[in-house]
Structure formats: structure tokens, C-alpha cells
BANUMAR-937363 format. One line per 8 residues: number of its first residue (from 1); their letters; for each residue x, y, z of C-alpha. Coordinates in pm, 1 decimal. Example, Ala and Ser with C-alpha at 12.3 -4.5 7.8 and 13.67 -1.06 7.14 Angstrom:
BEGIN
1	as	1230.0/-450.0/780.0; 1367.0/-106.0/714.0
***
This chain:
BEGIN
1	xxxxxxxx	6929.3/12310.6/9564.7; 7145.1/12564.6/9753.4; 7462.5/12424.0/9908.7; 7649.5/12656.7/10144.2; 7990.2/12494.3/10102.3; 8261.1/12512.9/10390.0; 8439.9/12806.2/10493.7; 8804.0/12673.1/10424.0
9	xxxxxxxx	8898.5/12570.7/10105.6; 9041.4/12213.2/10197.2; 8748.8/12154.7/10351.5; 8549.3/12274.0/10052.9; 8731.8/12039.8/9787.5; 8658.4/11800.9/10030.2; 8302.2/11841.5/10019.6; 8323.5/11810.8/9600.9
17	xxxxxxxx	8179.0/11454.2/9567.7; 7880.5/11595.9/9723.5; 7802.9/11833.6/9433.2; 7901.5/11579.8/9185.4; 7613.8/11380.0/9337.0; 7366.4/11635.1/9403.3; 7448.1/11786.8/9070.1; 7279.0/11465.7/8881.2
25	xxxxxxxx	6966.5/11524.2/9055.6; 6911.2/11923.8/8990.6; 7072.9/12206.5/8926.0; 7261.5/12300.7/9225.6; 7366.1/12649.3/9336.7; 7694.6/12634.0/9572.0; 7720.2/12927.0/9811.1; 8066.3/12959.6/9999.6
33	xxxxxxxx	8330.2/13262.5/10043.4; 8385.5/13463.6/9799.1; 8776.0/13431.9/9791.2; 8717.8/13085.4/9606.8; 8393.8/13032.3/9510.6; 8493.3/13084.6/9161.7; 8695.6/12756.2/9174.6; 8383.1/12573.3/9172.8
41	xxxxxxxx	8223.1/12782.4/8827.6; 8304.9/12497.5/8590.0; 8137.8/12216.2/8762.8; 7822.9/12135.0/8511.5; 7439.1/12219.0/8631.3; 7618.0/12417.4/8849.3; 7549.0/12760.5/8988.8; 7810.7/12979.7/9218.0
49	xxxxxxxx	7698.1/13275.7/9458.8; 7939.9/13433.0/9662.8; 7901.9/13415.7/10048.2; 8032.9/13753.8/10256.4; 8168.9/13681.2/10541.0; 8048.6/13956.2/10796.8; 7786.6/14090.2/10604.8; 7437.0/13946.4/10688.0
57	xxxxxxxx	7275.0/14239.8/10467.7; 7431.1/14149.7/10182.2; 7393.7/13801.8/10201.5; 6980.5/13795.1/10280.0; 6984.0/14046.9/9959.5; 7178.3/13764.7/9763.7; 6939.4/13471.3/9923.8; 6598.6/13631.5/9839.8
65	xxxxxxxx	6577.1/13493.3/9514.9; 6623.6/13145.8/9638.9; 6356.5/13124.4/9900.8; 6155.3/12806.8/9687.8; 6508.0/12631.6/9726.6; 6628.7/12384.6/9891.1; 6877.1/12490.6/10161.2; 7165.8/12231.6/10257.7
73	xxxxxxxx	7408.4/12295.7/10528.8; 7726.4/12195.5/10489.0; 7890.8/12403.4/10750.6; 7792.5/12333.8/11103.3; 7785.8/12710.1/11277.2; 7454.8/12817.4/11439.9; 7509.6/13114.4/11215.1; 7495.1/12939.6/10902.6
81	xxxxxxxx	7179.5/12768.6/10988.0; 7001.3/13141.2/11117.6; 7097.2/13268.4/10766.5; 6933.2/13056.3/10578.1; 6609.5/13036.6/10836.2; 6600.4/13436.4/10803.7; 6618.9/13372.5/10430.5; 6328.5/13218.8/10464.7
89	xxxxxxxx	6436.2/12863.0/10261.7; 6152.1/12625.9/10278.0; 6380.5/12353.0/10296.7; 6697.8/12355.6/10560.1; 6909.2/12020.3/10565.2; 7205.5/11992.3/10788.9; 7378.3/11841.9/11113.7; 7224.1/11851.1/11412.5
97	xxxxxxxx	7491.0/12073.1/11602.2; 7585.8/12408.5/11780.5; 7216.7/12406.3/11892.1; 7093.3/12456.1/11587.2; 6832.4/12175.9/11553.4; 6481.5/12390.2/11565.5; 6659.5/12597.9/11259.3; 6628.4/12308.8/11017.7
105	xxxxxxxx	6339.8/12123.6/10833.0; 6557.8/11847.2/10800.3; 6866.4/11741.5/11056.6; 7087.9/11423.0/11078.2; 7274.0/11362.6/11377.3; 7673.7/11368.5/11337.0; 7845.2/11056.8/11294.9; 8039.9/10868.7/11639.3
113	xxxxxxxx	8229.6/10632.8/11417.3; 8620.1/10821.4/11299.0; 8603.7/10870.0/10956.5; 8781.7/11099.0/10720.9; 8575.4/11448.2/10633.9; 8520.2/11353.1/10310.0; 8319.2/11078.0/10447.5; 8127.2/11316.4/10667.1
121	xxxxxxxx	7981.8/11497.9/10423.7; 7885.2/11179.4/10233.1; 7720.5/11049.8/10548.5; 7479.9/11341.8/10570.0; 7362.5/11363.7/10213.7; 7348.4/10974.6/10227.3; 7154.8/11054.2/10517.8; 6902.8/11284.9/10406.6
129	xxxxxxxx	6816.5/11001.2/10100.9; 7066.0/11126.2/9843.2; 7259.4/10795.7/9666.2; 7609.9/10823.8/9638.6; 7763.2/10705.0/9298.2; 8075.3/10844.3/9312.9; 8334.6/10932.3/9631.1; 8609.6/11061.4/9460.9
137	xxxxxxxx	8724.0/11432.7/9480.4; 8670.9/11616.2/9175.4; 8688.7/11972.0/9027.3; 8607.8/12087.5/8621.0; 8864.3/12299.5/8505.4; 8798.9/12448.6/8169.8; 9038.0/12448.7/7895.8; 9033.2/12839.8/7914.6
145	xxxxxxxx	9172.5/12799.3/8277.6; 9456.0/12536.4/8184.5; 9543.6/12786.1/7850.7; 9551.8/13111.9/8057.0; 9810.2/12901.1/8305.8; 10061.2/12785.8/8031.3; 10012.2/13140.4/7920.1; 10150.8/13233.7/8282.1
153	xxxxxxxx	10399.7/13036.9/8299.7; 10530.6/13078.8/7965.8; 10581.9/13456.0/8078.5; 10789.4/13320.9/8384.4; 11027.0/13115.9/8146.4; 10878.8/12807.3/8247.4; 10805.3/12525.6/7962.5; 10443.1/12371.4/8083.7
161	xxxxxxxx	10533.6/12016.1/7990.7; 10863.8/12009.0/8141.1; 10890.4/11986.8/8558.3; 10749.5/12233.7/8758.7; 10778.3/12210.6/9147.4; 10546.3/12403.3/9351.6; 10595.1/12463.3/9757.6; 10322.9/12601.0/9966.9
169	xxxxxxxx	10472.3/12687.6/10307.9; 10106.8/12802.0/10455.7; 9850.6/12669.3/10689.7; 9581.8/12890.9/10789.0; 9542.8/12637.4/11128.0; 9835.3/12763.8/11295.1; 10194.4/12690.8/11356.1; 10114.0/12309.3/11474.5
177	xxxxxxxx	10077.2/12220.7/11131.5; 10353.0/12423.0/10946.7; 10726.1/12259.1/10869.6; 10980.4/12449.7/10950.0; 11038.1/12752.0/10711.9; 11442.7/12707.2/10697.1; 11326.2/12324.8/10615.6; 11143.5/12445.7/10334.0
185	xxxxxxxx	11438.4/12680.1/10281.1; 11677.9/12403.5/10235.8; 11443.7/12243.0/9971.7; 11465.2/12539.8/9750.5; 11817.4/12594.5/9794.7; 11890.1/12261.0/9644.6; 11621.9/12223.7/9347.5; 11761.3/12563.3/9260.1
193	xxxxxxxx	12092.8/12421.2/9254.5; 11960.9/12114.2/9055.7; 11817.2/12341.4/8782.6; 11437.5/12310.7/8858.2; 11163.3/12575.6/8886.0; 11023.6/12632.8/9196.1; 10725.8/12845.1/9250.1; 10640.2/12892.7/9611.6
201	xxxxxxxx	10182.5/12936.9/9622.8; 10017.8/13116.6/9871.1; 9779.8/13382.3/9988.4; 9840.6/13688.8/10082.7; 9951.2/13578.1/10475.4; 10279.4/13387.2/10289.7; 10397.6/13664.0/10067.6; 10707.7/13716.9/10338.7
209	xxxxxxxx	10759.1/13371.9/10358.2; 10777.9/13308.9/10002.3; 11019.8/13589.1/10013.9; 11207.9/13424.3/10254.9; 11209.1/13092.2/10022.8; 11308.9/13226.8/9691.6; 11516.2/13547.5/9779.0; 11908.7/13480.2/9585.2
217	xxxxxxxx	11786.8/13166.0/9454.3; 11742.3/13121.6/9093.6; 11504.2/12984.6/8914.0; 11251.4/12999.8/9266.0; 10958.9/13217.9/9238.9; 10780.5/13390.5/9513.7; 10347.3/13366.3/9379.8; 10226.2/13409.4/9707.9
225	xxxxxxxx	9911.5/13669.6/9704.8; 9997.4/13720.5/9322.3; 9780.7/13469.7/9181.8; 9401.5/13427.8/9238.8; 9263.6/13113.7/9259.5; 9117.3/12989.6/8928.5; 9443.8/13077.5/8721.3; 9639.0/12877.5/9085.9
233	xxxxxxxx	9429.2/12581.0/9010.3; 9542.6/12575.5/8634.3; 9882.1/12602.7/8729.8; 9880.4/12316.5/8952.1; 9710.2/12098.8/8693.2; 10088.9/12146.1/8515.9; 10285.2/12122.9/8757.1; 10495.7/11777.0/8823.7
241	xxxxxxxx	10520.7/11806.1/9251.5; 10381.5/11962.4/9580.2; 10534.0/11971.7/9908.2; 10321.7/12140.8/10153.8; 10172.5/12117.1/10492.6; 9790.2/11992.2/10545.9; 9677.1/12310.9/10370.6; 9394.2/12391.8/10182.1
249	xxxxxxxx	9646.5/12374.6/9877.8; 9719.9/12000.8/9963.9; 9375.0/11983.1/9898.5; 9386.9/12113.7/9548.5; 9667.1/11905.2/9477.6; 9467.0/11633.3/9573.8; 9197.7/11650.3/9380.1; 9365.7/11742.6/9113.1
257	xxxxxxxx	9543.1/11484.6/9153.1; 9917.4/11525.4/9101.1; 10217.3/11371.2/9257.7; 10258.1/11533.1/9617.9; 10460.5/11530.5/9940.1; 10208.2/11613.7/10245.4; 10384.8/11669.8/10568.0; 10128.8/11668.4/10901.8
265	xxxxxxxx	10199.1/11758.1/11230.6; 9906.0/11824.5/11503.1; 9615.8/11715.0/11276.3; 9572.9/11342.4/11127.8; 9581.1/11237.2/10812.4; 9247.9/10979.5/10887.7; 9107.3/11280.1/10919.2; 9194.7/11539.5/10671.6
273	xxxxxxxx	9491.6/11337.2/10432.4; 9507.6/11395.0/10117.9; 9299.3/11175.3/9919.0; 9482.5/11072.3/9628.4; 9662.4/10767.0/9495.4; 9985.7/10989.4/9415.4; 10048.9/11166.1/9741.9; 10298.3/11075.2/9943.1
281	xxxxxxxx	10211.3/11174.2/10375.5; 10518.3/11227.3/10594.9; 10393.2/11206.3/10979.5; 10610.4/11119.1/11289.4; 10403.1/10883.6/11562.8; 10512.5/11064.1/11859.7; 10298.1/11038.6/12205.0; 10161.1/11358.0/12143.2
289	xxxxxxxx	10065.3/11340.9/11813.1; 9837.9/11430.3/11683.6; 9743.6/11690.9/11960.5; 9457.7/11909.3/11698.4; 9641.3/12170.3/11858.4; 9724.4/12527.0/11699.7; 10042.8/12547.3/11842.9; 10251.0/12295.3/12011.1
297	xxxxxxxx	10132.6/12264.3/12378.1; 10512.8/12146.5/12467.4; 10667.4/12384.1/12282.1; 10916.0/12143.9/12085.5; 10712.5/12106.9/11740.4; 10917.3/11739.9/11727.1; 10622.8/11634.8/11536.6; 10737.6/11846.8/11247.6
305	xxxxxxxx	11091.1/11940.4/11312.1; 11174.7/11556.8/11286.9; 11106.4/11502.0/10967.0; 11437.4/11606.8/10775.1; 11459.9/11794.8/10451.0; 11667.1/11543.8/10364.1; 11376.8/11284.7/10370.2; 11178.9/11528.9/10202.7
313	xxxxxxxx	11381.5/11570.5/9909.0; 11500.7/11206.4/9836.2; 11071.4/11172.8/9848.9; 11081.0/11433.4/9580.5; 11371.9/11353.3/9371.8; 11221.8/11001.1/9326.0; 10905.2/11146.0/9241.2; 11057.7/11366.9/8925.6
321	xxxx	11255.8/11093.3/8833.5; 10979.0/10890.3/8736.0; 10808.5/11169.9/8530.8; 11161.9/11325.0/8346.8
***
């Protein structure tokens, strides 16, 4: 079966209880953007094929081997759907949206009930006759992946069984859902004072915030757009804390499952929170919250700017304190 994952990555380690199903019943093949498809290599029966965003030539050339596959949709663009009807898949599962019905062999209408997106995906596959045995998030990360990591960090002075706090600043979304940067400032300023390391994850769009976070402050180091995402992955699965925004890297925490601070704004954590027993979610219940908004139709950002570093950091000192 060919999956094409989501575009995002939180939305994609969302969607991983759906290949840990699917997986059990054939091999699957999980198409999805190249930037982090590789995350997904280890998962067993499993398949990757990168997806190139803009380039519909490339793409069919990629699908043409597949056309006696199975084709499920887990994104819900009309686009998605026309690729894999031009590919010519004899089988096309997916929601009935963006007027994309006539595209698919098979099509389940979206759920009206609020439930989180984890759940969504689950409902289609359910859905289309799949069972579901198990809803947790999961990703396979080889021992090669977790080595090469301790490796890394070893290089940056950092001991892979003692703490290591990371801080992701970043939220593709928009400012709505990103904490103030001299909040996260603050944060680094004082577990720098307190003697832990810091590294501050990202893409490429963060590098000159994670400038901004770890410039004069030792033992804080700026990773944004240094680290791809397989050898990120491996460093999270040693790390002891992550305080970040509803990210795609709250995500990975998530299913990786380590302790975590989440902090939301305009989105909802029914929605899109963090699924794990060890995360803690900071969220004011203002009148306008959550608004799904990229930025903050009022202008004010109280949503975010009133929770307190303060409150953030007690969180995380009583987090480390129960690990060291």
C-alpha cells in the first residue's frame, strides 16, 4: 500500500499509528516530503519515497512503478488526490473533501464529532475496514541513529546520560502560536546560569532566533538548520526536557516520548496536544482562545505572553529534579 503521509511533520508523527497498523497487513510504502521522510526509514515492512513538493514530473516518474498499489490519502488537498489519479493507482482511499470525491475509488466522509488528529486519521482507516490494534504514536529508531547522536553530542561536551535540555522556539503556523522569544530568552539565561546544556532545535527559519537564545550564554547551543532530521530525532531520544510551542518538534518529543513543557496559544491542545503521558501543556483560557488564527486578530498575543517564564521554569526545574 502507498501512504502519502501529511505535509507537516507534527501532523505526520501524528499519523504514525496508522502505519503501525497498516504495516501488519502488507508492506507499506510511505510517500511524504522529502525534508523528513527519512524519519520514517526504520519503521519495519516499511518502504520510504520522497514526495517533491512543486514538481509533478518528478513525482509521476517516482509513482509509475506503483500503479498495482494501493493508493491512501492521508492529506486532504485536491492536488494530492489528482496525483495519484494521474498516476494511474488502481486503488485511491481518502476523505471526501476539497471536491475531490470522483478522484477516489474509495472515500469516507470527514468526521462532525471534535476529536484530536490523531483520531482522524484512525477514523478513516477504521473506516475503509482496517482494525486498529494499537493508537499510540510510535517511531523505530535504530541503534545506528541513537549511536551517531551520543557521538554528536559527545563532540559538543555533552555526557548523553546526564541532562540535556532542548528548546525549540519555532512554529511554522505563524506568530499565534510562538512564546515570546525574550521568554524563551530568559529560560536560557537561567539554565545557563544553573550549569545545564541547552541546545536550542530548529530548521533553517530559527537559525537567528537560536542566535538570539544562546549568544553570551554558556553552555547554550544554537542547532537550528545544523542538524537534519534523523540524527535530531536521536538526539531527542537523550535528551531529559523540551519546552517548545505546538511545533512539529513537540510532536517528536511526543512520540518519543520524553518529559516536555508544550506551551499553546491560538490552536487547541484537543486538537493537536501532545500525546504523551510525560508532557506537561501550558494554555491560558482567555475569551479568544483558541482563535486558529496565524496571528493574533487583537494584536495583544495575551494568550501567550501570560504565561510567565517563571511558570515555565519552576515546570522544568521540577521535571529535572526527578530525573538527576
Amino acid at each position: 500500500m502507498l501512504i502519502r503521509i501529511p505535509n507537516w511533520l507534527g501532523d505526520a508523527l501524528m499519523a504514525t499509528p496508522v502505519y503501525e497498523n497498516l504495516k501488519d497487513f502488507e508492506e507499506i510504502i510511505l510517500f511524504g516530503p522529502e525534508n523528513f521522510i527519512k524519519l520514517f526509514e526504520d519503521f519495519p515492512n516499511t518502504k520510504i519515497l520522497p514526495f517533491y513538493k512543486g514538481d509533478t514530473k518528478k513525482n509521476l516518474e517516482a509513482l509509475k512503478d506503483y500503479k498495482k498499489e494501493k493508493g491512501l490519502l492521508l492529506t486532504n488537498s485536491f492536488s494530492s488526490a489528482f496525483l495519484f489519479f494521474r498516476a494511474g493507482l488502481k486503488e485511491r482511499m481518502g476523505y471526501a473533501s476539497d471536491f475531490r470525491s470522483f478522484l477516489l475509488t474509495k472515500r469516507v466522509k470527514p468526521p462532525k464529532k471534535k476529536m484530536h488528529q490523531r483520531d482522524k486519521y484512525l477514523y478513516l482507516i477504521e473506516a475503509l475496514g482496517f482494525s486498529v490494534v494499537n493508537r499510540e504514536l510510535i517511531l523505530y529508531l535504530s541503534e545506528e541513529k541513537i549511536k551517531r547522536a551520543q557521538k554528536f553530542l559527545k563532540e559538543l561536551g555533552i555526557d548523553s546520560l546526564g541532562p540535556l535540555i532542548l528548546i525549540a522556539p519555532g512554529a511554522a503556523y505563524g506568530p499565534a502560536k510562538k512564546w515570546p522569544l525574550s521568554y524563551y530568552r530568559k529560560l536560557s539565561e537561567w539554565f545557563s546560569k544553573e550549569g545545564y546544556p541547552v541546545l536550542i532545535v530548529g530548521g533553517p527559519r530559527e537559525i537567528e532566533e537560536g542566535k538570539i537564545l544562546s549568544e553570551g550564554l554558556k553552555g547554550v547551543c544554537n542547532l537550528c538548520g545544523k542538524t537534519e532530521i534523523a540524527l535530531l530525532a536521536g538526539i531527542f531520544k537523550l535528551s531529559s526536557l523540551l519546552i517548545s510551542n505546538d511545533s512539529g518538534l513537540m510532536h517528536l518529543g511526543a512520540v518519543l516520548k520524553i518529559p516536555q513543557i508544550a506551551i499553546f496559544g491560538s490552536t487547541d491542545p484537543d486538537y493537536t496536544g501532545p500525546l504523551n503521558p510525560r508532557a506537561i501543556i501550558l494554555k491560558e483560557n482567555l475569551d479568544c482562545s483558541p482563535c486558529f488564527k496565524r496571528t493574533c486578530p487583537k494584536g495583544h498575543y495575551r494568550c501567550l505572553k501570560e504565561i510567565s517564564p517563571e511558570r515555565v521554569y519552576e515546570g522544568a526545574k521540577n521535571i529535572l529534579q526527578t530525573q538527576f
